[in-house]
N, C-alpha and C positions, 0 to 999 in steps of 0.2 A: 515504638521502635523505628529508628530512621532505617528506610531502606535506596541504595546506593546502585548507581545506575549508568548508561552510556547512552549517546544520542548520537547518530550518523547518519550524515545527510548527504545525498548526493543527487545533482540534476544527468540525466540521460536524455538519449537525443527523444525525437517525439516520432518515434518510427518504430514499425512492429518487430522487426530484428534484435530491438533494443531489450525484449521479452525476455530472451532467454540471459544475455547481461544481470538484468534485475533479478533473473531468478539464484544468480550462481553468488550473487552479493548480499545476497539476504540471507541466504541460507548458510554462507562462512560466518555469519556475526551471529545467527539466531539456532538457540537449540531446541527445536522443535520441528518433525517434520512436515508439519503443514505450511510453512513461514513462506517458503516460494511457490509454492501455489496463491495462497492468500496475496502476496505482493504481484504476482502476475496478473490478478485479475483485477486487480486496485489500477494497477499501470495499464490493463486494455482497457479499465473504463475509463481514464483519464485520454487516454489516445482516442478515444470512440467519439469525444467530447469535443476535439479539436477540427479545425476545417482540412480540406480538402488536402493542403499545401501545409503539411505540420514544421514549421521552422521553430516553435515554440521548445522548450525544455520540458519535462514531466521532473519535477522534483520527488525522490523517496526519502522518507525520514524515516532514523527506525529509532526508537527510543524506549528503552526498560529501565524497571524499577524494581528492584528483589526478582521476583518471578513474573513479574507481569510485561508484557510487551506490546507495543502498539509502533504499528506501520501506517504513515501514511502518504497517500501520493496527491501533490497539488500541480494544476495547471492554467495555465492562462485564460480559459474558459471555464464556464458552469459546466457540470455534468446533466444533459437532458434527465430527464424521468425513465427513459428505458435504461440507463447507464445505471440511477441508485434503485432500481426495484426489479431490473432485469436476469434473465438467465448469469450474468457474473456476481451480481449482487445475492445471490440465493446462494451459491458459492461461498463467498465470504462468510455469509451472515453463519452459516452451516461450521464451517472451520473455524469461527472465531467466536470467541465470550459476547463480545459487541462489535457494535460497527455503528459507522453512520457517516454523516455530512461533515466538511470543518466549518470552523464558526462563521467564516465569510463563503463559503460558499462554492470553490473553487478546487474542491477537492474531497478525498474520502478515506476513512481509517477505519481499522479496526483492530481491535485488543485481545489478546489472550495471554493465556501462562506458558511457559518454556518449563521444557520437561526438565526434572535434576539430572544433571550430570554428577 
C-alpha cells in the first residue's frame, strides 16, 4: 500500500530565541503532542554544536509518510558526544519510536507516529 506524505523544510537563525519559532512550526504541521518538544531539543542540540559566534543556519525538516513522521535538524558542525547521548538526547530518544545521527554526520532525527485526527 503506497503511503503519501509532505516534507517541509525550513533553515532558522542559530540563536536560542530561535527555540520557541521551531517549536510553534512544528507543532502547526505535526499532529502529535510531543512534535515541539522533540524538535526543540533536536534544534538545542544542533545550536550546542555550533561555536561561540553562531552565524550559521540550523536547518529543520519535517517529513511524513501515512502516520509516520520524522523531524530532523542539520548544521554546519558535528554534534559532540554530550549533544547525541546527553540529557536532550534522552529526551528525544523517550518521545520518539527512533532517533539517531544523519548519514553524514552533521545533524539528528527522529521518528514517530502522529496521532489520528
Amino acid at each position: 500500500m503506497s503511503e503519501s506524505g509532505h516534507t517541509w523544510r525550513l533553515a532558522f537563525k542559530s540563536h536560542p530565541a530561535e527555540a520557541a519559532r521551531v517549536r510553534r512550526w512544528t507543532g502547526v504541521r505535526l499532529a502529535y503532542d510531543d512534535a515541539p518538544t522533540i524538535a526543540n531539543e533536536l534544534f538545542i542540540a544542533i545550536l550546542g554544536s555550533s561555536p561561540a559566534r553562531r552565524t550559521d543556519a540550523i536547518e529543520i525538516t519535517i517529513s511524513t509518510a501515512g502516520r509516520r513522521a520524522r523531524i530532523t535538524a542539520s548544521g554546519a558542525y558535528r554534534p559532540p558526544v554530550v549533544q547525541t547521548h546527553g540529557p536532550g538526547a534522552l529526551i528525544i530518544n523517550r518521545l520518539s519510536q527512533s532517533s539517531g545521527v544523519t548519514a553524514n554526520g552533521y545533524g539528528l532525527w527522529a521518528q514517530f507516529h502522529q496521532e489520528l485526527t
